[in-house]
N, C-alpha and C positions, 0 to 999 in steps of 0.2 A: 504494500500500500504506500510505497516512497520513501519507505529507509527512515531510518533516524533524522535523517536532516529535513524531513516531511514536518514531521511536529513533536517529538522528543527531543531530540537536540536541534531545533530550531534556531537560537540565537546564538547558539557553536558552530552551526550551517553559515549563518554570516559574519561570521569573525574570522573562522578558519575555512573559507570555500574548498580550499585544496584537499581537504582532510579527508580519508572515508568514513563512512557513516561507522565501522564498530572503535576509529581510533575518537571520534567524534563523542560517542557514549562513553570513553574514557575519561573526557575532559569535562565532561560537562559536572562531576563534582565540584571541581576545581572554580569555573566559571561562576557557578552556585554560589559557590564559599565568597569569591571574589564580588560578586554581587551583594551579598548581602553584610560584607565589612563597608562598602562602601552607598550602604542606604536603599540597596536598589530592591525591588520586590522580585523574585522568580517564579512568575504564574505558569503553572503544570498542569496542563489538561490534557486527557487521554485523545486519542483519533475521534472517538465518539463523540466526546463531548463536544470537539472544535466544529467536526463535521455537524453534530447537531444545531451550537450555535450560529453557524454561517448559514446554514437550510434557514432557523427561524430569524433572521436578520436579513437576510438574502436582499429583499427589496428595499432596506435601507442603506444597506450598506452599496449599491450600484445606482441607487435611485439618483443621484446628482454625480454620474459618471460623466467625464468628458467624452467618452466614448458613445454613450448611450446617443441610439441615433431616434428621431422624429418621426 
């Protein structure tokens, strides 16, 4: 369903692009840790839940797309 860097290690997907997805589930304790010495929150959500949130958001979230055509 797109590997770790889908939505498990998402913000290790763009920090280290190059990386594969099981060195990427290595680091992402580390990212965690560093994240939250320095204030930051690290929100975890399964494939389910993202995938459920983006279905029930779907037309808000696209509704004032530049893309969206007439």
């Amino acid at each position: 369903m797109g590997g770790n860097a889908f939505i498990e290690c998402h913000i290790e997907h763009h920090l280290f692009p190059k990386l594969s997805n099981r060195m990427l589930a290595k680091i992402r304790p580390i990212v965690v840790q560093h994240l939250k010495d320095e204030g930051y929150q690290y929100i975890e959500e399964t494939y389910r839940q993202c995938l459920k949130n983006c279905l029930k958001n779907y037309h808000t979230i696209f509704k004032s797309s530049p893309l969206e055509t007439v």
